[in-house]
Backbone as a ProteinNet text record, in pm:
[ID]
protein_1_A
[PRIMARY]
XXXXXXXXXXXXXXXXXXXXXXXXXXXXXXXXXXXXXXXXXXXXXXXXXXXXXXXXXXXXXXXXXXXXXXXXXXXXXXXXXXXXXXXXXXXXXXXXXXXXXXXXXXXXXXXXXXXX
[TERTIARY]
83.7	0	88.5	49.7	124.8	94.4	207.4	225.4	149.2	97.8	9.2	-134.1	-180.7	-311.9	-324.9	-482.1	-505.7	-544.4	-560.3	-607.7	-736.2	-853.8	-952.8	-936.6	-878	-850.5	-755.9	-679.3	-597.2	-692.3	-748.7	-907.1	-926.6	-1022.5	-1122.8	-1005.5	-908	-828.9	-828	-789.4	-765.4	-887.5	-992	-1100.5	-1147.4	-1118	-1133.8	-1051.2	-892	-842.9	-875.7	-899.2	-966.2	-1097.3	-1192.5	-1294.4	-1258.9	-1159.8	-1081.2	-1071.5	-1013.4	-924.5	-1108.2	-1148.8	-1278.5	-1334.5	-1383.5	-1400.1	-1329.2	-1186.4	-1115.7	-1108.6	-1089.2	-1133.7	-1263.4	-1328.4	-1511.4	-1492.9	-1426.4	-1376.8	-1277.9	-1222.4	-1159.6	-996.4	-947.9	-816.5	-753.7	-604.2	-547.5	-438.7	-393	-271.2	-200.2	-71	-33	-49.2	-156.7	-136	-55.9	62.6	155.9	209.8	201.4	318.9	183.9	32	-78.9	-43.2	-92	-90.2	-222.9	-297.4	-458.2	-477.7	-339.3	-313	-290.2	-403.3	-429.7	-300.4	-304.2	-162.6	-75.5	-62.6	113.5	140.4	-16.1	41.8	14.5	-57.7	-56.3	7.7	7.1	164.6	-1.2	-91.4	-186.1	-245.1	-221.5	-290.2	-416.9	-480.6	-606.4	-682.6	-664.1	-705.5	-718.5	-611.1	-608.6	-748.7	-732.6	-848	-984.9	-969.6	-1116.7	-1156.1	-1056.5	-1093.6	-1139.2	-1062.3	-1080.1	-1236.9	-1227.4	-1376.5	-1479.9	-1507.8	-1588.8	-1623.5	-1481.6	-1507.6	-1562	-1510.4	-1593	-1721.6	-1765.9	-1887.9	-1998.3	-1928.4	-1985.7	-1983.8	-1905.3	-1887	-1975.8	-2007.4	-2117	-2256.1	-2263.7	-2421.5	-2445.1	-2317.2	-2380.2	-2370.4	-2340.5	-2319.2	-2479.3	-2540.1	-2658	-2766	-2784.5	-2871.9	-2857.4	-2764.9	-2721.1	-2795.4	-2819	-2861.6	-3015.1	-3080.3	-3162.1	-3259.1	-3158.4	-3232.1	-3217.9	-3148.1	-3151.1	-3263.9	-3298.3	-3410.9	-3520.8	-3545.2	-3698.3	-3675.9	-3593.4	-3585.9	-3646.5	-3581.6	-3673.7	-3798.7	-3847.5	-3959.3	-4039.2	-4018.5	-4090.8	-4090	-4013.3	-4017.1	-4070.3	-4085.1	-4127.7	-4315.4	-4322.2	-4483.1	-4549	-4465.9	-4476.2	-4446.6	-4382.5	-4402.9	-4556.8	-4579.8	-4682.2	-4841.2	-4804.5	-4896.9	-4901.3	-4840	-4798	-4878.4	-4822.1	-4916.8	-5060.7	-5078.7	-5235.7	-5332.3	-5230.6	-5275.5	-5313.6	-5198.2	-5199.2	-5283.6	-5341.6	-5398.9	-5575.5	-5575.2	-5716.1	-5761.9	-5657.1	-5658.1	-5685.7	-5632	-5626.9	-5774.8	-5826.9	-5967.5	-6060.4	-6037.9	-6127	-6125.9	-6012.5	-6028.6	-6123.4	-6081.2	-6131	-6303.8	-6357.6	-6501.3	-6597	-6524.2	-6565.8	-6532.4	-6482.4	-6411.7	-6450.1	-6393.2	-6329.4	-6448.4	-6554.5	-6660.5	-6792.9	-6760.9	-6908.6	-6887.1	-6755.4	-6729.7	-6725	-6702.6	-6723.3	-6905.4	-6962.1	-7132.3	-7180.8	-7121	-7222.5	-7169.6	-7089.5	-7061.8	-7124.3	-7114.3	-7216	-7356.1	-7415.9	-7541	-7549.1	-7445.9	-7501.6	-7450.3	-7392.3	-7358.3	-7463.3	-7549.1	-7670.8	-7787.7	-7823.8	-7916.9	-7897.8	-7819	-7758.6	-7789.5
-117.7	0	124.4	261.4	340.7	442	500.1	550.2	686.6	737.4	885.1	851.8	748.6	706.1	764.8	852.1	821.5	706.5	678.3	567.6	514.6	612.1	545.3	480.8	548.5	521.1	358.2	384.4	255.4	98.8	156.1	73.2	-23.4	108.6	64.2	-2.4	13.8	-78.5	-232.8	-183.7	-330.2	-389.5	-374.5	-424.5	-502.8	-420.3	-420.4	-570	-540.5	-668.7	-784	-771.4	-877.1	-971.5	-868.1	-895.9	-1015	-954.9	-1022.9	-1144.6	-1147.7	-1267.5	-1364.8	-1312.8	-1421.6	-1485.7	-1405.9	-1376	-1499.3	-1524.7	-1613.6	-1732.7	-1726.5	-1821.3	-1941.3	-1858.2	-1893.5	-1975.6	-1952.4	-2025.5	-2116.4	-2125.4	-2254.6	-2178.6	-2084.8	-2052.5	-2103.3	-2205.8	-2290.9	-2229.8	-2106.7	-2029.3	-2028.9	-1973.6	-1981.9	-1864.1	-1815	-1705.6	-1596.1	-1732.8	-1637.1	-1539	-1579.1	-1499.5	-1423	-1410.6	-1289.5	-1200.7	-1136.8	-969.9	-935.6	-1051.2	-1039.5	-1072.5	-1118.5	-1149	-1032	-964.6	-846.1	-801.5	-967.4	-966.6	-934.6	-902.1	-879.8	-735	-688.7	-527.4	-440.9	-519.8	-480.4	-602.7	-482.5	-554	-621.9	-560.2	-630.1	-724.6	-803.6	-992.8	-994	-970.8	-967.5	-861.7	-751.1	-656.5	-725.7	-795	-847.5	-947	-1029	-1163.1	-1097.5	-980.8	-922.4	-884.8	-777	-763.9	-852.4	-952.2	-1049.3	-1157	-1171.1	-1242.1	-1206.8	-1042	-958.1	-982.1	-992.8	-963.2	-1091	-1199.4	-1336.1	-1356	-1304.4	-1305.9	-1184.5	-1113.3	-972.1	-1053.7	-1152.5	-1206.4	-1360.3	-1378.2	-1511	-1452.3	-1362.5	-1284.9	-1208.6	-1191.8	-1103.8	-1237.2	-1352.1	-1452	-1530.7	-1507.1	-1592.3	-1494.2	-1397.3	-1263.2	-1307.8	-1295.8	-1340.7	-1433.4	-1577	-1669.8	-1679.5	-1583.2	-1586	-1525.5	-1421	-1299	-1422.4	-1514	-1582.8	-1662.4	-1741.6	-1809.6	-1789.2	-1618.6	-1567.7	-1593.2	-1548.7	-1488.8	-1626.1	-1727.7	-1865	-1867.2	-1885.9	-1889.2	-1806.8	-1672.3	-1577.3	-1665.8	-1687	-1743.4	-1858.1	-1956.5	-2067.7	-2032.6	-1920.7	-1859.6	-1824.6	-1724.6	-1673.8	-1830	-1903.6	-1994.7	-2052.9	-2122.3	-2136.5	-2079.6	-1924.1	-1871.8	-1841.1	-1885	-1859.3	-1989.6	-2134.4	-2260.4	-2222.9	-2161.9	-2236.1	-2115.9	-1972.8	-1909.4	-1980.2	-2048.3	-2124.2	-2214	-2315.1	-2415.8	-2403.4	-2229.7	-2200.5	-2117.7	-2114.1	-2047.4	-2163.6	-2278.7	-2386	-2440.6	-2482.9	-2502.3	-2410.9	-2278.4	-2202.2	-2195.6	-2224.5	-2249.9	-2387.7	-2502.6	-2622.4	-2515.4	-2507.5	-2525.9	-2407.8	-2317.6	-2194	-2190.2	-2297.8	-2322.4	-2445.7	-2532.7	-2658.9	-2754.5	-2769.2	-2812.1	-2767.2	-2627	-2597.7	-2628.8	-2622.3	-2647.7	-2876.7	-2900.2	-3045.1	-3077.5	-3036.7	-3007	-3014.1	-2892	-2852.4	-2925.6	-2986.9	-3099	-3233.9	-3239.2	-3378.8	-3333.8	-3234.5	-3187.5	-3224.2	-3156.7	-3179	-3318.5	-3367	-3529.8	-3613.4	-3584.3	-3658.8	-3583	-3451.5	-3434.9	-3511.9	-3506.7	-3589.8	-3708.8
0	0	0	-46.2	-86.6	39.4	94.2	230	212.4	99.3	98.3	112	150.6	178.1	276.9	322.1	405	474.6	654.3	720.2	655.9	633.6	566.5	459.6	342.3	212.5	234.5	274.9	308.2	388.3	479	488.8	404	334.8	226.8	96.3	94.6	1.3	42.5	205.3	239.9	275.2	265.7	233.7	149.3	-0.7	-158	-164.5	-107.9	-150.1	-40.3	56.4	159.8	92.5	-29.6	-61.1	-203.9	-277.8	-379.7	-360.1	-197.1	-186.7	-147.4	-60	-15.7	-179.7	-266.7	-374.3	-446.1	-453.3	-537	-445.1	-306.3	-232.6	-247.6	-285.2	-312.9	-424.5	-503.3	-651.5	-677.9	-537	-589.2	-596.3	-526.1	-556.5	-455.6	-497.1	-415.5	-422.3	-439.8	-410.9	-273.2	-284.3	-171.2	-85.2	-16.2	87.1	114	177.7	253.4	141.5	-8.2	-94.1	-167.7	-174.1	-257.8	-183.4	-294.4	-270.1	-238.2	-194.2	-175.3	-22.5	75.3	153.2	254.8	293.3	391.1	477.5	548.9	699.9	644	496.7	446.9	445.5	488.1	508.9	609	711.6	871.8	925.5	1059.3	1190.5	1244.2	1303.7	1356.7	1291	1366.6	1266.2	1285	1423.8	1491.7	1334.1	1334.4	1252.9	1107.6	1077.2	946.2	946.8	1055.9	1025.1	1052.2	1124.6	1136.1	970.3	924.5	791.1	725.4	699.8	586.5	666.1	762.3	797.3	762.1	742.4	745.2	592.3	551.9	329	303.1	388.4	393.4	360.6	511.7	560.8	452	400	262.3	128.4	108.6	30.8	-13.3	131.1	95.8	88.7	184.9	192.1	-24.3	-27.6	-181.8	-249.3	-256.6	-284.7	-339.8	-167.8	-138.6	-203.5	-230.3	-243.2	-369.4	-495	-557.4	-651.1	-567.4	-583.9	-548	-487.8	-443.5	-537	-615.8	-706.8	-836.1	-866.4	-972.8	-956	-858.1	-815.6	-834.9	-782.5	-800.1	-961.8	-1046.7	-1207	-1276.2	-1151.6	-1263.1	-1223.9	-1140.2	-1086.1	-1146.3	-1149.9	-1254.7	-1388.4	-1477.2	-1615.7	-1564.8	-1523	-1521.8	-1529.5	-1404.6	-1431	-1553.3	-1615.4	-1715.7	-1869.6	-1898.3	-1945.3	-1947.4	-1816.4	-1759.4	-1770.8	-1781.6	-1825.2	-1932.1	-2078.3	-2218.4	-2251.4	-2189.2	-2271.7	-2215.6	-2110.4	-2053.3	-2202.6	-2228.5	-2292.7	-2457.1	-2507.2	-2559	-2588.7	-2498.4	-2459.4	-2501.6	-2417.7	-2452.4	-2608.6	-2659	-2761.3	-2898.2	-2876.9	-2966.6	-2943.7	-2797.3	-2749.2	-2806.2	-2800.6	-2877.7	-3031.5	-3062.1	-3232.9	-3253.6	-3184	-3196.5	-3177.4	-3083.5	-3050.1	-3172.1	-3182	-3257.9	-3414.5	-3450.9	-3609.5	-3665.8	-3576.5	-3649.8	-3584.5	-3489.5	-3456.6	-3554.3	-3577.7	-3661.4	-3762.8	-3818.2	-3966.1	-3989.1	-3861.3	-3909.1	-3868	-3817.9	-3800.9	-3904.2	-3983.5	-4133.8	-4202.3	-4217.1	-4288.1	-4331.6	-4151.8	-4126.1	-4175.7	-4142.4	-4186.8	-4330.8	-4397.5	-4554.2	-4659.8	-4565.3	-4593	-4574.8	-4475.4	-4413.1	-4494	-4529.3	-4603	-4785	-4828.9	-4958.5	-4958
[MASK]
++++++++++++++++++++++++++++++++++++++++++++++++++++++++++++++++++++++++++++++++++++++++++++++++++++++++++++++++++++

């Protein structure tokens, strides 16, 4: 980190990369720690401070995770409705051709097959 930061600014960096690291964590990154640059403790003396950070980007990181997944969920559920409500639209639309078309027109048929 670059020593003209302010304390906040320097924070919210080490945040950003705390969040990175949960982030590539989540995915499957089998790197080595001790040597990322995503590795918080490599730039505070306080360790305590470091694991608070990075628990926190954890814990920010599964919640936007689950929200996430949650907002994908409703999105099917909506389309699955909407599908749903496309055949039944469907459904009654073919029923009404059948009863209003294709019933009267095989009727008068029979009618004038049977008067002949």
């Amino acid at each position: 980190m670059k020593s003209g930061f302010s304390n906040k600014q320097r924070i919210e960096d080490l945040k950003r990369l705390a969040y990175e690291c949960a982030e590539r964590k989540y995915n499957g990154c089998n790197d080595n720690c001790g040597k990322c640059p995503l590795n918080i403790s490599l730039y505070l003396e306080d360790k305590q401070d470091a694991v608070l950070i990075q628990t926190n980007a954890e814990l920010d990181y599964q919640q936007n995770v689950q929200l996430y997944n949650e907002q994908v969920q409703m999105q099917i559920e909506h389309q699955k409705q909407e599908n749903a409500n496309t055949i039944a639209e469907l459904v009654g639309k073919v029923i009404g051709i059948f009863i209003f078309i294709i019933l009267p027109i095989i009727m008068i048929h029979s009618c004038i097959q049977g008067c002949s």
